[in-house]
N, CA and C atoms as an extended XYZ file, in Angstrom:
249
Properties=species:S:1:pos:R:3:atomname:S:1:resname:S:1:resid:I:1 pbc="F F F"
N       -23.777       11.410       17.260 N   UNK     1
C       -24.358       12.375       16.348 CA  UNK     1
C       -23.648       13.722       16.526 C   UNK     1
N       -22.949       14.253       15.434 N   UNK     2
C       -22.095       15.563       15.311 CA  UNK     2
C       -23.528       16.701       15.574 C   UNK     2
N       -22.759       17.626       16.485 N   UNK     3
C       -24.008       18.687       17.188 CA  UNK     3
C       -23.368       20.246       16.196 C   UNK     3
N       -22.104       20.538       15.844 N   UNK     4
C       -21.864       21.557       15.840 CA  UNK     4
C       -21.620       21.169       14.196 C   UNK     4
N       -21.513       22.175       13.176 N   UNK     5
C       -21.293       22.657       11.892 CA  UNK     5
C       -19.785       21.488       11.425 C   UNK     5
N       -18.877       22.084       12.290 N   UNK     6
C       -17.423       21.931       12.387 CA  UNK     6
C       -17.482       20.158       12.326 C   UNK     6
N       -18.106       19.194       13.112 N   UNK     7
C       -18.135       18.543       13.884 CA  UNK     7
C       -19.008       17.446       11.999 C   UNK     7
N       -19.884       17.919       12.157 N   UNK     8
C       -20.645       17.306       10.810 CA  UNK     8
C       -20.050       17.480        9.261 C   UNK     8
N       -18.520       18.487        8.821 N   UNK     9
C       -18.145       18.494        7.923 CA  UNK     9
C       -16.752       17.568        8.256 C   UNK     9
N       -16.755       17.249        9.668 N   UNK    10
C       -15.485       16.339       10.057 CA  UNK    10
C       -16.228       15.018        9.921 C   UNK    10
N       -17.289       14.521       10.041 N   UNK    11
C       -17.647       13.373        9.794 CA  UNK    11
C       -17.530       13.166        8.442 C   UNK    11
N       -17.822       13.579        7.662 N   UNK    12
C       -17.818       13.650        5.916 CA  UNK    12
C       -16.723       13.660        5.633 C   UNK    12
N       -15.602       13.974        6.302 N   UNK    13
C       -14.574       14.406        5.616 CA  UNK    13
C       -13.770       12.638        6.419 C   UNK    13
N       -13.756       12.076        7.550 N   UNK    14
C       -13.489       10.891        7.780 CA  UNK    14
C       -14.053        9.873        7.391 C   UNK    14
N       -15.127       10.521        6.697 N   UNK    15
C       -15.784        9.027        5.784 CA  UNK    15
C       -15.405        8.360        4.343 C   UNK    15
N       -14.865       10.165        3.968 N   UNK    16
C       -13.721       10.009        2.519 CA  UNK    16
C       -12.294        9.443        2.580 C   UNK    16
N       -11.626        9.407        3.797 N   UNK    17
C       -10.568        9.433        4.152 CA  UNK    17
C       -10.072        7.825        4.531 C   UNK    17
N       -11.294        7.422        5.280 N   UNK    18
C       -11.502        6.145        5.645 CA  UNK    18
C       -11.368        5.046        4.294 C   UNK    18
N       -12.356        5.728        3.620 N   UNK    19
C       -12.712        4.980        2.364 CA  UNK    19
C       -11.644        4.685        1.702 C   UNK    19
N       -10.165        5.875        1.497 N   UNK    20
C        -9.134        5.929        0.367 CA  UNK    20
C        -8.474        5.157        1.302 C   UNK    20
N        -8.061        5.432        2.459 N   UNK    21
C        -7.448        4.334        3.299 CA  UNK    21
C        -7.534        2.933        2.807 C   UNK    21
N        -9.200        2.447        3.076 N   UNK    22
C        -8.975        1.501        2.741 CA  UNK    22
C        -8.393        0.525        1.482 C   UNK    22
N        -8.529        1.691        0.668 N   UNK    23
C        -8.191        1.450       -0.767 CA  UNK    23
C        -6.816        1.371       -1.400 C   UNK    23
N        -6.435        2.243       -0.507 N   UNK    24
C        -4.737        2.420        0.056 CA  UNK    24
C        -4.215        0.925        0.016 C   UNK    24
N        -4.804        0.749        1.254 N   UNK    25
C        -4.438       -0.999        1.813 CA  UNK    25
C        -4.437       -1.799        1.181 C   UNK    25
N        -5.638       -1.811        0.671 N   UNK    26
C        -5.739       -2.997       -0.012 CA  UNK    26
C        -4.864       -3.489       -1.206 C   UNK    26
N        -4.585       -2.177       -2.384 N   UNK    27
C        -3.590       -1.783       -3.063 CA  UNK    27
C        -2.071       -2.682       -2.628 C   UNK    27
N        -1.952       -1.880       -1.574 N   UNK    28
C        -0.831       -2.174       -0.833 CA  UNK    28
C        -0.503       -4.026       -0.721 C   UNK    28
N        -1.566       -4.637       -0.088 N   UNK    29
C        -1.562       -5.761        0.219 CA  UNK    29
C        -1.566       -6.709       -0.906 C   UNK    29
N        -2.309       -6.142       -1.834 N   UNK    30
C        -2.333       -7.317       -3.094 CA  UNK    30
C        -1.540       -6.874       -3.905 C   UNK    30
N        -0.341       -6.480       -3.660 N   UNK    31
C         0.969       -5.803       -4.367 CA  UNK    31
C         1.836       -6.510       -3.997 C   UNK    31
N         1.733       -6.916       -2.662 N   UNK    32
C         2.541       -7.752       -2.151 CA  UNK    32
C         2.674       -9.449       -1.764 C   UNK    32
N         1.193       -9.775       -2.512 N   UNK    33
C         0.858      -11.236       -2.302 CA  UNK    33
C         0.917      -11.470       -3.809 C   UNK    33
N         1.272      -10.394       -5.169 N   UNK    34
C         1.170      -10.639       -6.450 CA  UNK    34
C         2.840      -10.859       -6.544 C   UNK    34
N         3.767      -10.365       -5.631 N   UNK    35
C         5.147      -10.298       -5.577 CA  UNK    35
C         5.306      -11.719       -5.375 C   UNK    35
N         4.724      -12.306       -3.702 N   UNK    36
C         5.041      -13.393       -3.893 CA  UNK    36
C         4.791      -14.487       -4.293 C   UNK    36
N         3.688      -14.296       -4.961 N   UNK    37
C         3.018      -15.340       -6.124 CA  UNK    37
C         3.906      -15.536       -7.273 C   UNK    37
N         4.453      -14.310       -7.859 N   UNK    38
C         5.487      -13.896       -8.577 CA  UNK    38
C         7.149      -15.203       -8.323 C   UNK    38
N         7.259      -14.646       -6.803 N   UNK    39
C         8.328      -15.438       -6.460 CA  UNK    39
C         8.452      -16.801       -6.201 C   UNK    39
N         7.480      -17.311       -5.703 N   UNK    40
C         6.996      -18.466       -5.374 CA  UNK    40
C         7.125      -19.444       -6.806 C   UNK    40
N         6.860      -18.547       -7.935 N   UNK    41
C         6.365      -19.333       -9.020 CA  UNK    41
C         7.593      -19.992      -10.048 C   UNK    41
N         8.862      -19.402       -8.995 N   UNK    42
C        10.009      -19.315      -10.067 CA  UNK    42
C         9.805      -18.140      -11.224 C   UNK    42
N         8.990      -17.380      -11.251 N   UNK    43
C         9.080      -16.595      -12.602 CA  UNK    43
C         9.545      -15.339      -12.524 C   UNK    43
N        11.026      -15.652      -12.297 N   UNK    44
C        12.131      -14.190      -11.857 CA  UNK    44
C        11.979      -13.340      -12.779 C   UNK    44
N        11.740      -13.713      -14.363 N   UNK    45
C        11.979      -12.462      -15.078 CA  UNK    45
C        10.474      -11.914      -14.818 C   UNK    45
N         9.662      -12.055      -14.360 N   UNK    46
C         8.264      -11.398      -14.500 CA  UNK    46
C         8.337      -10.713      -13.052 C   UNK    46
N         8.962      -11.357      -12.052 N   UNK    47
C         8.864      -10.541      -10.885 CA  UNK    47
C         9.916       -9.666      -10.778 C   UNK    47
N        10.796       -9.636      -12.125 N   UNK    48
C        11.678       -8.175      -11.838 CA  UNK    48
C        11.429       -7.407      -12.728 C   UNK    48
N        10.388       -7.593      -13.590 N   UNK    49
C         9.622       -6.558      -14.796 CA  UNK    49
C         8.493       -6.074      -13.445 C   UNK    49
N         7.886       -6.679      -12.757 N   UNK    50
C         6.896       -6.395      -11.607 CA  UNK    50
C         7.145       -5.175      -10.608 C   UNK    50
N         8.721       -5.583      -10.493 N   UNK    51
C         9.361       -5.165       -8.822 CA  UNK    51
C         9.260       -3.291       -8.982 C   UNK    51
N         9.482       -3.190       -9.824 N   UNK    52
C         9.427       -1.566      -10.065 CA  UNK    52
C         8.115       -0.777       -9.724 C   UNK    52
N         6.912       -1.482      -10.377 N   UNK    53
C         5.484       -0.932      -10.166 CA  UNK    53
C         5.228       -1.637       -8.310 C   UNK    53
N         5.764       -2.615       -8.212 N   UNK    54
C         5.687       -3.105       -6.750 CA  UNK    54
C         6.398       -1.810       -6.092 C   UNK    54
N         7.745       -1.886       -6.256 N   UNK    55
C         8.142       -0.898       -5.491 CA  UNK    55
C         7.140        0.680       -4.914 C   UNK    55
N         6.820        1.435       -6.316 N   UNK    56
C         6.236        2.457       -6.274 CA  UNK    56
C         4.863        2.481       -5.683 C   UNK    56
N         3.866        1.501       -5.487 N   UNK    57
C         3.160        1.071       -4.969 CA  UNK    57
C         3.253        1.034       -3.410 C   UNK    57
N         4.645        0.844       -2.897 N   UNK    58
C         4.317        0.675       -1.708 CA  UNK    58
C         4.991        2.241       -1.342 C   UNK    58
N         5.921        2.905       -2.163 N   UNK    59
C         6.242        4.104       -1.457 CA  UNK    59
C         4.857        5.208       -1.350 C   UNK    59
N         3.579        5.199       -2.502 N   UNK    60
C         2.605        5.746       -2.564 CA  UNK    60
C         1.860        5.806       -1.299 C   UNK    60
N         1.526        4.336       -1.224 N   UNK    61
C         1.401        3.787        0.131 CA  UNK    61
C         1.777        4.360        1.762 C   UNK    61
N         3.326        4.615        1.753 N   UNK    62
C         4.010        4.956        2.519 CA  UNK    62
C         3.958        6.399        2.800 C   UNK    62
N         3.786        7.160        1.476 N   UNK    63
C         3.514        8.601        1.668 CA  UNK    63
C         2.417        9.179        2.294 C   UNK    63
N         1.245        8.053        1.681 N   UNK    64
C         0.213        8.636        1.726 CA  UNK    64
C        -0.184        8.188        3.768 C   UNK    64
N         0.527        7.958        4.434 N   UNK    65
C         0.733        7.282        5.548 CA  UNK    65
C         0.347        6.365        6.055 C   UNK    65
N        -0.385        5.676        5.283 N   UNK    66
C        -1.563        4.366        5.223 CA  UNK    66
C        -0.562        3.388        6.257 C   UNK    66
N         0.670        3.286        5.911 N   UNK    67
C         1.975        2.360        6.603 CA  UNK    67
C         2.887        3.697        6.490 C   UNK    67
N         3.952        2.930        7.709 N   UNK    68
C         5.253        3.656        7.914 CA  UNK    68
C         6.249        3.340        6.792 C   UNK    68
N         7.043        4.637        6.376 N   UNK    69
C         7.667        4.763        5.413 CA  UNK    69
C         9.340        3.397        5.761 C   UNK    69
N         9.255        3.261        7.215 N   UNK    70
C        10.343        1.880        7.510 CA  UNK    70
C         9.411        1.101        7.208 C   UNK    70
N         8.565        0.857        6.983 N   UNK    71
C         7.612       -0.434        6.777 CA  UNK    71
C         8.250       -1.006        5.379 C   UNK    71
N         7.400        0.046        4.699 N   UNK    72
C         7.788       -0.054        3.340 CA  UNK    72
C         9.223       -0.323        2.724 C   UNK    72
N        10.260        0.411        3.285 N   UNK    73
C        11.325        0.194        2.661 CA  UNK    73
C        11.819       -1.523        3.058 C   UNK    73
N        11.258       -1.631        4.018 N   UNK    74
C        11.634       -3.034        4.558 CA  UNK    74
C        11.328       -4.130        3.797 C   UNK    74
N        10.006       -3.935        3.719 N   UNK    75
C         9.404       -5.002        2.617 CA  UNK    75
C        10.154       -4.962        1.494 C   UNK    75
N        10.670       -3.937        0.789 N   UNK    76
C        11.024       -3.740       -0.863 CA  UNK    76
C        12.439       -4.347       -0.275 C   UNK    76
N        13.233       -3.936        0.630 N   UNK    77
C        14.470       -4.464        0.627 CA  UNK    77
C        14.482       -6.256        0.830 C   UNK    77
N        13.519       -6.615        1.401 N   UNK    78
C        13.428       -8.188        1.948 CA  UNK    78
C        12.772       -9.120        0.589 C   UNK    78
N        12.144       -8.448       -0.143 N   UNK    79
C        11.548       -8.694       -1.577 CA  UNK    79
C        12.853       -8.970       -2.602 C   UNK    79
N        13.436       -7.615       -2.583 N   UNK    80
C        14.808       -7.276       -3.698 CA  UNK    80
C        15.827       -8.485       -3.159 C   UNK    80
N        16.043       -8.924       -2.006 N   UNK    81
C        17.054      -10.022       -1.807 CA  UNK    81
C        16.239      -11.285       -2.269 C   UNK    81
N        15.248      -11.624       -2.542 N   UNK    82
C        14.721      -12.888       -2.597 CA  UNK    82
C        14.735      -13.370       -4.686 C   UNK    82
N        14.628      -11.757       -5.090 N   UNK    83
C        14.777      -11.818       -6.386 CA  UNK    83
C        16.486      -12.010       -6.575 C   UNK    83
């Protein structure tokens, strides 16, 4: 239980933060299981009409620090060779 002023507008403020996080992620994750559903399916021209909003998705991601910005580029580069 937050005792001081400071202490109780920091709880509120990690409860918003938490929340976009998670939302972050999740974003993140089903961006990247729609890629390889995408790839998996043979349907190259749809996963390189995809790869662009994929891409930007994960740099958002990356900015917003949810994941490391090597994370991200990793994935998009290991994605872009498979297309």
């Amino acid at each position: 239980m937050p005792n001081t002023k400071s202490a109780i507008r920091r709880v509120r403020r990690v409860k918003n933060q938490t929340r976009n996080n998670r939302i972050r992620k999740s974003k993140y994750k089903s961006a990247i299981k729609q890629m390889e559903l995408l790839i998996n399916s043979k349907e190259k021209e749809k996963a390189k009409k995809y790869f662009s909003k994929f891409q930007s998705i994960l740099m958002q991601v990356a900015k917003s620090g949810v994941i490391n910005r090597k994370t991200a580029a990793r994935k998009i580069s290991r994605i872009s060779k498979k297309i």
